[in-house]
C-alpha positions in Angstrom: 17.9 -5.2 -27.7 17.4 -5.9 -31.3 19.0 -4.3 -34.2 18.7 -0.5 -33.8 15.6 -1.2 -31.2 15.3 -1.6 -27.7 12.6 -3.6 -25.8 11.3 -3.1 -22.6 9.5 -5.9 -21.3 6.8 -4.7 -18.7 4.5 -7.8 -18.4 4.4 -10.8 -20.1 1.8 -9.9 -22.3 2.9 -6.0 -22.1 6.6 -4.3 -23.9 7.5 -1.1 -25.5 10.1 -0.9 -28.1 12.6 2.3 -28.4 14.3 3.4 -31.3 17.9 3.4 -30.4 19.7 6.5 -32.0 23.3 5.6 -30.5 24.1 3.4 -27.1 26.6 5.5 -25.2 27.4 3.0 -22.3 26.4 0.1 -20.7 27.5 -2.0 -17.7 26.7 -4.3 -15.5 27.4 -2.4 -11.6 27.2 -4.3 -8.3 23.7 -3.6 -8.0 22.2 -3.8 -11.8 22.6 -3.4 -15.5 22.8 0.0 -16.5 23.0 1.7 -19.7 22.7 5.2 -21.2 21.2 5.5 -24.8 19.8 8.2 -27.1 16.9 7.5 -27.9 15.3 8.5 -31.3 12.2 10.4 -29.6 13.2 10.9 -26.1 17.1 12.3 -25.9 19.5 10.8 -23.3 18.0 8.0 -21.8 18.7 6.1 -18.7 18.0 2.4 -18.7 18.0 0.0 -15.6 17.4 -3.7 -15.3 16.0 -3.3 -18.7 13.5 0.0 -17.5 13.5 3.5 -18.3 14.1 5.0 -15.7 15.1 8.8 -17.2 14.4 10.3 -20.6 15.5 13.6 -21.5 12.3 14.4 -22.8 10.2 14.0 -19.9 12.1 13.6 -16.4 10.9 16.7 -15.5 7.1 15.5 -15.2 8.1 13.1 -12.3 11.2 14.7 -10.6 8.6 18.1 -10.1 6.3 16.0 -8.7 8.0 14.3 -6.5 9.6 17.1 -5.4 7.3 20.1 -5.3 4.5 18.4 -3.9 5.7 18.3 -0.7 8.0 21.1 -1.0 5.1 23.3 -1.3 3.1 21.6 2.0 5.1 21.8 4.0 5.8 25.7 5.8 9.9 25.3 6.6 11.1 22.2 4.7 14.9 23.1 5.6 16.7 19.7 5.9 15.8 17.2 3.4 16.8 13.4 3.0 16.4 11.6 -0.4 16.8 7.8 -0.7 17.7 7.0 -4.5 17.1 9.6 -7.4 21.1 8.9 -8.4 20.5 10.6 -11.6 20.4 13.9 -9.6 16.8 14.7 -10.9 14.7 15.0 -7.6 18.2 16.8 -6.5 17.7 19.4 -8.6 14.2 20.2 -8.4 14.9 20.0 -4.1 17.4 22.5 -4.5 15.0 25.3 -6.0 13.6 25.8 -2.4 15.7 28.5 -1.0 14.0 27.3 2.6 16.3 24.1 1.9 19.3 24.4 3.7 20.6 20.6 4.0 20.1 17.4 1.8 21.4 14.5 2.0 21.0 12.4 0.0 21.5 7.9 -0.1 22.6 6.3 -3.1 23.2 2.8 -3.3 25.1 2.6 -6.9 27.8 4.8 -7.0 27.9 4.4 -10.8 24.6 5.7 -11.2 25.7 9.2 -9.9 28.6 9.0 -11.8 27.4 8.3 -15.2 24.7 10.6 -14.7 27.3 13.3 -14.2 28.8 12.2 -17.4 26.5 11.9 -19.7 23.6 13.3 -18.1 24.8 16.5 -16.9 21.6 19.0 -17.2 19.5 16.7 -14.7 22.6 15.8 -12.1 23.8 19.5 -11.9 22.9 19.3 -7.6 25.4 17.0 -6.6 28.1 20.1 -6.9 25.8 22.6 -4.6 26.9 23.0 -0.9 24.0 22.0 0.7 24.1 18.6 -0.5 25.8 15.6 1.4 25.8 12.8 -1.0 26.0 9.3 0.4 26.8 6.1 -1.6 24.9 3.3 0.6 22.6 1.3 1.6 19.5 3.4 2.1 17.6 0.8 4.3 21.0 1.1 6.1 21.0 4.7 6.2 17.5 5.1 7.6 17.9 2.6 11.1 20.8 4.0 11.8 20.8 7.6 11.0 20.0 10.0 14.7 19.0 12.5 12.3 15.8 14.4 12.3 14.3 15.7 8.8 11.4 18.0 7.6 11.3 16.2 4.8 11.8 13.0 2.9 11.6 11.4 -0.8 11.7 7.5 -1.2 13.0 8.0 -5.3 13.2 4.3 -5.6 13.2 2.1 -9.1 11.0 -0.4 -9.4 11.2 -3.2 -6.7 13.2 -5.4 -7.8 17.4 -6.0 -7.5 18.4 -3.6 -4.5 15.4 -2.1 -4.6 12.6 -3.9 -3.3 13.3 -3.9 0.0 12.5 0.1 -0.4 9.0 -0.9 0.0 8.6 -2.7 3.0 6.7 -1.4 6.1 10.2 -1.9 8.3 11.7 0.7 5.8 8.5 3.1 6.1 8.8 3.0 10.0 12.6 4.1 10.2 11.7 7.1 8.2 9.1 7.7 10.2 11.4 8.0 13.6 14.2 10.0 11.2 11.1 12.5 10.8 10.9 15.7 12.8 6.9 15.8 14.8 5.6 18.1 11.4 7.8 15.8 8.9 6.2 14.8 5.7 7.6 11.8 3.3 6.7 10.9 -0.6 7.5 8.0 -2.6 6.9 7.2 -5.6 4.1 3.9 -5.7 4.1 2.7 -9.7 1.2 2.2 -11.9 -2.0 1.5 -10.3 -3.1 -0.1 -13.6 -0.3 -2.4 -14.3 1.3 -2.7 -11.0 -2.0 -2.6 -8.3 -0.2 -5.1 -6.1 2.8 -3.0 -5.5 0.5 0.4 -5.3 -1.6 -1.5 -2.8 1.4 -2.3 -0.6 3.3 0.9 -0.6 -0.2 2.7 0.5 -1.3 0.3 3.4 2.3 0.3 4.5 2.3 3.6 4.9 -1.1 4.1 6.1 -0.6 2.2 9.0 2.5 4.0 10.0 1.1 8.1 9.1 -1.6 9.7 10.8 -2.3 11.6 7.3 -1.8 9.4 3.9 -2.6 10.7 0.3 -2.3 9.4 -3.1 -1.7 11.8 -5.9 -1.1 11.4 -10.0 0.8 12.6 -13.0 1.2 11.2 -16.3 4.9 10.2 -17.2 4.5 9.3 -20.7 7.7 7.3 -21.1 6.5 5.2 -17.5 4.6 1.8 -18.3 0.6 3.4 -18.9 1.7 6.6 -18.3 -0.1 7.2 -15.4 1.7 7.2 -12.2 1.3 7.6 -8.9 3.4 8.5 -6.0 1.8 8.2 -2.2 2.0 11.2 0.6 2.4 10.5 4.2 2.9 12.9 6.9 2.7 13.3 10.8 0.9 16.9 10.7 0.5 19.1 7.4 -1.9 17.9 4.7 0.0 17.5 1.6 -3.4 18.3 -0.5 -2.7 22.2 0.7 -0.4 24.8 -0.2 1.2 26.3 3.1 1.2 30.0 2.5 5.1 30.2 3.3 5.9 28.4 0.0 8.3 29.3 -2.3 7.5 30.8 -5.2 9.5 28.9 -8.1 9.8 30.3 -11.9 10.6 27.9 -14.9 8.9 24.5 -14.0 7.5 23.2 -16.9 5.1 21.2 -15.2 4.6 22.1 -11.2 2.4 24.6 -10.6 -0.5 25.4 -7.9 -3.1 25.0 -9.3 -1.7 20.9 -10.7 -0.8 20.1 -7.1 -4.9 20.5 -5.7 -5.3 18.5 -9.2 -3.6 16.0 -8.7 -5.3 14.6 -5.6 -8.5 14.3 -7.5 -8.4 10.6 -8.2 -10.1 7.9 -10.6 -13.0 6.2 -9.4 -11.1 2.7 -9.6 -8.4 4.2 -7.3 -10.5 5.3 -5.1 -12.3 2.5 -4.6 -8.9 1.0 -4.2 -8.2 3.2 -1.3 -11.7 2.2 0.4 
């Protein structure tokens, strides 16, 4: 951080600066460094390990997507299990499915949820809702020793590094797959395909050799590195290109809708080719 600016350092030949309006906490947790920040362009902003993680502006691009997506696959999503998302964001959008009846949901940084409640309180408004069963632990932990059966799961994991890199590993992917009912679907999020192909790479084949039924879809998170991110579907029956016709219908997204879910399967040549 310099002066008034912050830097985010992507690659080595690769960083964003942010004009910093007012920093409104920082510390360093157990896990990772953490601070909250508002941020000239963006509003409220939630920074770990030196990465955006949340902007006011446009959280709502990614936490639909991640959500929705499957949401809308899948015919009776009714108990859900989310590892990560502490700001509450994929929490929220999860709890616009009146077919949900259970989440729970694994944190590992108990101050993320808490400063999220604090100073971000329009995007962590689920953690107060009945349904939800919020756990602060380990969710590599959580998912070999859980006996619990879910419909559906999100991996809402930062970016593989700290506490989280271990949220990408094939051992991870195969305990969610056994804590999975026989129509269960899971998403996680897979980073840039442009400036992070390696990690994309992994989180696909992982999970293609796990899943009988794998597919990559897009959005473009402008405050993400490139913009352009990716997340990766895998599920045991329903594809998660089609809408099941027992979906919720879901008034004031600002992004989700039906006709961006089919779109968002289409992918780049270069991605495709990827994918073989």
């Amino acid at each position: 951080m310099t002066g008034n600016w912050f830097c985010e350092e992507n690659t080595p030949g690769y960083s964003v600066q942010w004009r910093m309006l007012q920093l409104l906490h920082q510390e360093t947790t157990p896990f990772q460094k953490l601070m909250i920040a508002d941020l000239a362009e963006w509003g409220r902003t939630l920074i770990l390990d030196g990465a955006v993680q949340y902007t006011e502006k446009d959280e709502f691009i990614y936490h639909e997507m991640m959500a929705h997506v499957p949401l809308m696959s899948h015919p009776n999503p009714k108990e859900v299990l989310i590892i990560g998302g502490g700001d509450g964001g994929t929490l929220r959008e999860v709890l616009k499915h009146r077919q949900v009846t259970g989440v729970d949901m694994v944190e590992i940084d108990r101050r993320v949820v808490e400063l999220s409640q604090t100073f971000l309180p329009g995007v962590a408004q689920g953690f107060s809702d009945d349904r939800v069963k919020l756990y602060i632990d380990d969710g590599i932990k959580f998912a070999r020793e859980t006996d619990k059966k879910y419909d559906i799961i999100l991996v809402d994991s930062s970016d593989p590094v700290g506490p989280a890199i271990q949220l990408y590993s094939q051992a991870f992917y195969k305990d969610l797959y056994q804590a999975l009912n026989e129509d269960g679907m899971l998403v996680a999020q897979s980073e840039s395909p442009l400036f992070y192909p390696q990690i994309f790479d992994t989180v696909v084949s992982n999970l293609s050799g796990i899943f009988p039924l794998t597919r990559v879809y897009l959005a473009v998170v402008p405050t993400y590195v490139s913009g352009f991110w990716s997340f990766t579907a895998a599920s045991k029956c329903y594809d998660p290109l089609q809408l099941s016709d027992d979906s919720d219908n879901i008034d004031g997204l600002k992004y989700y809708n039906r006709k961006i879910h089919q779109a968002a399967f289409a992918l780049p040549q270069f991605i495709r080719e990827r994918l073989g």
